[in-house]
C-alpha positions in Angstrom: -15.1 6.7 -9.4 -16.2 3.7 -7.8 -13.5 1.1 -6.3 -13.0 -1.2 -8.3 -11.3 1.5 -10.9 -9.5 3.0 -8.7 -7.9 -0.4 -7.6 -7.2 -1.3 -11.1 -5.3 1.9 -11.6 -3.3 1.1 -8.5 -2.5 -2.1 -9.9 -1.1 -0.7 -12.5 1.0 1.9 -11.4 2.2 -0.5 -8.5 3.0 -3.3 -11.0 5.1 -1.0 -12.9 7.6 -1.5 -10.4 7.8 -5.0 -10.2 10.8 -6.9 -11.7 9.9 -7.3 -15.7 9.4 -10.9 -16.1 6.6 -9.9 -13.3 5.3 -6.9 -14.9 4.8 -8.9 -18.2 2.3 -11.2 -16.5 0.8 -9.0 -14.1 -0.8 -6.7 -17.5 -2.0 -9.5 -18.7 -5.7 -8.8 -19.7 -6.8 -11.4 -17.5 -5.3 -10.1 -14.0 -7.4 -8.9 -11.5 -6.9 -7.2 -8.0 -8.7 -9.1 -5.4 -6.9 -7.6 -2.3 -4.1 -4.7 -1.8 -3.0 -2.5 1.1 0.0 -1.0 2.6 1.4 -2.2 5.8 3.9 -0.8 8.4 3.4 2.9 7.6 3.7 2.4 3.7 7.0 0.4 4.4 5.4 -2.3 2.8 2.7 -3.8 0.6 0.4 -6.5 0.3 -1.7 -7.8 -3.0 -3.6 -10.8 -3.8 -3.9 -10.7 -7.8 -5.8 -13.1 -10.1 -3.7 -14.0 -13.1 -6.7 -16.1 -15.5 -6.7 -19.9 -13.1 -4.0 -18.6 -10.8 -4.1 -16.7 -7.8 -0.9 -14.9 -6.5 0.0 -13.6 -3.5 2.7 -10.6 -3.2 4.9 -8.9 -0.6 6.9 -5.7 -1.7 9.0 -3.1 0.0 8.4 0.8 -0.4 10.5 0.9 -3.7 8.1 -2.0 -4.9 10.6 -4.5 -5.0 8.7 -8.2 -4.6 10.1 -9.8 -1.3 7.7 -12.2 -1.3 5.8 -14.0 -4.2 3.6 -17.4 -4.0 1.2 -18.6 -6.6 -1.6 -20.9 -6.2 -4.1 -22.5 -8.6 -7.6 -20.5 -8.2 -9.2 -24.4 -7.8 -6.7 -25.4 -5.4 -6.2 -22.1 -3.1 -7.1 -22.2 0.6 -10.3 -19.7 0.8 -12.1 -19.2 3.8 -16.0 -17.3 3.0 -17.5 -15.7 5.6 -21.0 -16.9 7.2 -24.0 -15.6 5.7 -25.4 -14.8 9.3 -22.5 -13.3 11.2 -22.2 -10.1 11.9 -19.1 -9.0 9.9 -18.0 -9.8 6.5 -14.9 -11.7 7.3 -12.8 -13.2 3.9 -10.1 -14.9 4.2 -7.6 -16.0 1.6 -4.0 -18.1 2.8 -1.1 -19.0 1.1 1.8 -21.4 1.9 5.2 -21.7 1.5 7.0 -24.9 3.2 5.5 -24.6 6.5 4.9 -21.1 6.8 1.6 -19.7 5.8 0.0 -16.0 5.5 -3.6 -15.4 6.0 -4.6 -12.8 3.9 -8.3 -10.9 5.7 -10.7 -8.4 4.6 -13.3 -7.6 7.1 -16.0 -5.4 6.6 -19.4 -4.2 9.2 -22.4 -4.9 7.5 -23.7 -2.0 9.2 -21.9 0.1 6.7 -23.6 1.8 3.3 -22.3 -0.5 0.5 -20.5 -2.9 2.8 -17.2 0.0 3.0 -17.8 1.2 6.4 -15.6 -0.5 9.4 -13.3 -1.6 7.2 -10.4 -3.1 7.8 -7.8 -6.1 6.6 -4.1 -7.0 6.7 -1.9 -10.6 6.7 -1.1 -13.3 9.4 2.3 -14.4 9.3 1.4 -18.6 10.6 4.9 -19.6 11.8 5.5 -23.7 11.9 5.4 -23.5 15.0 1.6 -22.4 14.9 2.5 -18.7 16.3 0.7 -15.6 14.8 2.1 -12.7 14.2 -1.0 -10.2 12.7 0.1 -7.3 10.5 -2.7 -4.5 10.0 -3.6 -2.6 6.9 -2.2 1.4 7.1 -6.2 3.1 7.6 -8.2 3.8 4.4 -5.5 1.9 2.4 -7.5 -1.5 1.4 -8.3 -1.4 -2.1 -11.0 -2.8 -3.3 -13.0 -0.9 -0.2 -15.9 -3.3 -0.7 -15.0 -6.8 -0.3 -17.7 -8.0 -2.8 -15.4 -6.6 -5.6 -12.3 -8.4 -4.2 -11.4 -11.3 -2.0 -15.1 -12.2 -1.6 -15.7 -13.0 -5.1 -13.4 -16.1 -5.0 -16.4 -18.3 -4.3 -18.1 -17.3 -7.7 -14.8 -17.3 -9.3 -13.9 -20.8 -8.3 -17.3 -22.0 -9.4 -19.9 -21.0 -11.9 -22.5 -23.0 -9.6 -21.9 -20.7 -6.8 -25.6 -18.5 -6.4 -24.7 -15.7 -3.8 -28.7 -14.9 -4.2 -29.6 -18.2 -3.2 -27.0 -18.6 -0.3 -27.9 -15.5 1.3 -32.2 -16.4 1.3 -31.3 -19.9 2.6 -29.3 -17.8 6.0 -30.6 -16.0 8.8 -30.0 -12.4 6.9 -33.1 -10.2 5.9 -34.3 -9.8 2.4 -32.9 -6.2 2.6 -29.2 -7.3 3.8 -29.2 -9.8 0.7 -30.3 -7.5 -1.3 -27.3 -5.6 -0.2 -24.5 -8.2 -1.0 -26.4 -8.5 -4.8 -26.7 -4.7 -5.6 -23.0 -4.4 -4.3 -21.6 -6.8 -6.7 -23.8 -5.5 -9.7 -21.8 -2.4 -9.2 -18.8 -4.0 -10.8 -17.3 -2.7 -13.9 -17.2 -6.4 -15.1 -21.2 -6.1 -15.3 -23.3 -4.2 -17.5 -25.3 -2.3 -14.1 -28.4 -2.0 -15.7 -28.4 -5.9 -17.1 -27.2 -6.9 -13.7 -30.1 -4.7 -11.8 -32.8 -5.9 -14.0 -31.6 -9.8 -13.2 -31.8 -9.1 -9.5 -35.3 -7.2 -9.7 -36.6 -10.5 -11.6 -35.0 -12.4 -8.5 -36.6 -10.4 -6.0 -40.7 -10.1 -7.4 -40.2 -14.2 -8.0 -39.1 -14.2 -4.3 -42.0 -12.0 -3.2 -44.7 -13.8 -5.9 -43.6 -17.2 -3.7 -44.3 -15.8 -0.4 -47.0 -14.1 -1.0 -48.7 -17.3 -2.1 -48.4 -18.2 1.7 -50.5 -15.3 2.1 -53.4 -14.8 0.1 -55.2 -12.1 2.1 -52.7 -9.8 1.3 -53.7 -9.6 -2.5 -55.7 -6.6 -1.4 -53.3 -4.7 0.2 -50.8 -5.5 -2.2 -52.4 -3.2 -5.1 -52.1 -0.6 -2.8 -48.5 -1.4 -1.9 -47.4 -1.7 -5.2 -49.2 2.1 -6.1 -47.2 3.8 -3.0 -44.1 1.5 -4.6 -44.6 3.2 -8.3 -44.9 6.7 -6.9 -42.3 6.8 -4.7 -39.8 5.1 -7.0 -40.8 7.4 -9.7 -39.6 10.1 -7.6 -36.7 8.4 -5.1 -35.3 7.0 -8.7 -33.1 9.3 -9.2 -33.2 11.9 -5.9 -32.0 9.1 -4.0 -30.9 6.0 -5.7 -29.0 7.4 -8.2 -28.7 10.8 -10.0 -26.9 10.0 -12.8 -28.3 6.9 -14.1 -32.6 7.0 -13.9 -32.8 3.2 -14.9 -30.2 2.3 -12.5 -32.1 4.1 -9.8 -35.3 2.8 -10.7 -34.2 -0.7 -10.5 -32.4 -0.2 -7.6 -35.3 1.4 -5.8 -37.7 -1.2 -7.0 -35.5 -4.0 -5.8 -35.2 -2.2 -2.6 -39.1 -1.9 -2.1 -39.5 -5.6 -3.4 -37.0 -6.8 -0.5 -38.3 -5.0 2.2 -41.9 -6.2 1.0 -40.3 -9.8 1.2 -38.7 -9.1 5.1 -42.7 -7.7 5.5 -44.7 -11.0 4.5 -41.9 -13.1 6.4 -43.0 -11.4 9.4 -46.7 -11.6 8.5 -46.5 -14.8 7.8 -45.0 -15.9 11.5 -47.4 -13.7 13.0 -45.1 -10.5 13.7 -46.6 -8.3 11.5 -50.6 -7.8 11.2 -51.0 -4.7 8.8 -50.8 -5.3 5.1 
């Protein structure tokens, strides 16, 4: 089950105890869970919801009575997106009320497989007086695990405009860790996978058709790279990409292979790699 289910069906059961004029909105078929954990040994719990063009921040107590509740437009909210070429995944969502604001964070290592490894997120408490008071997520509590699916979709959200694809190729990152952000999101259930894998495919051999135009002599040894490609995909489709679903592997191992070939011709191209 992948996380984005399973937060949905915590939503559910954790709206269910809300107070009923909240309950009402919060099943609305437009609400979304962008961020939820439980703080203070499950003594408490933090969720960031969408609600269609607002966004709503929530505080509740173990019984999941709302102590806290503040609601901002989606256009208006105060996002913070992490940089493209740090070495976490930092997002960072805040709300305020009068002069006291809470900084809700979702940090991830990019390190990890899928972007859910060194996971970890929780609320700042901003005082008036500009003091921090930093309240951790209880371990393996954040739900959605991979931030892609929550928090750090506001960006897209906020905009159509917003091209994640084209973001991460104008940063510092690799081919392969773009490719990494993409083929996490195209694992939400708001995508159809398959639809969403063959868009990023198309992405990636346009990518790879530009650069290798920068590097002509490699037309050779590209007919040979895209043989070893066909076999080992035809094989790595679905022993290591994905079991279940052959197209979804194949796609996902011929984006994979397409990437890396992109990070390959970068180097080529400023002299750090010499084979073809």
């Amino acid at each position: 089950m992948r996380p984005v289910i399973i937060s949905l069906l915590v939503k559910t059961v954790y709206l269910c105890c809300f107070p009923v004029s909240l309950a009402a909105d919060s099943h609305s078929d437009e609400s979304e869970v962008l961020f939820q954990c439980s703080l203070n040994n499950a003594a408490n719990t933090v969720s960031v919801i969408l609600f269609s063009d607002n966004v709503q921040y929530f505080y509740s107590n173990a019984e999941g009575r709302v102590e806290l509740s503040i609601k901002s437009p989606l256009s208006d909210v105060d996002y913070t997106p992490f940089a493209w070429d740090s070495p976490d995944v930092a997002e960072r969502i805040t709300f305020h009320n009068g002069e006291t604001s809470y900084e809700v964070f979702h940090i991830m290592n990019r390190s990890g497989i899928n972007f859910t490894d060194g996971s970890n997120g929780g609320v700042v408490v901003i005082a008036p007086s500009g003091q921090r008071t930093e309240i951790l997520c209880d371990e393996n509590s954040i739900m959605p695990v991979n931030v892609f699916h929550g928090i750090g979709r506001m960006a897209s959200l906020r905009s159509e405009d917003y091209d994640a694809f084209q973001q991460c190729l104008s940063s510092e990152l690799s081919a392969t860790a773009c490719l990494n952000v993409e083929a996490s999101s195209c694992s939400l259930d708001i995508y159809d996978q398959t639809e969403c894998l063959t868009v990023e495919y198309d992405r990636w051999r346009a990518v790879l058709a530009e650069k290798l135009s920068a590097a002509t002599e490699l037309d050779h040894a590209q007919h040979l790279w895209e043989a070893s490609r066909d076999a080992d995909c035809g094989l790595s489709a679905w022993v290591v990409y994905n079991p279940f679903e052959e197209d979804v592997g194949m796609l996902s191992c011929l984006s994979d292979y397409t990437a890396r070939r992109v990070d390959f011709v970068n180097n080529y191209i400023v002299g750090i790699e010499f084979d073809g």
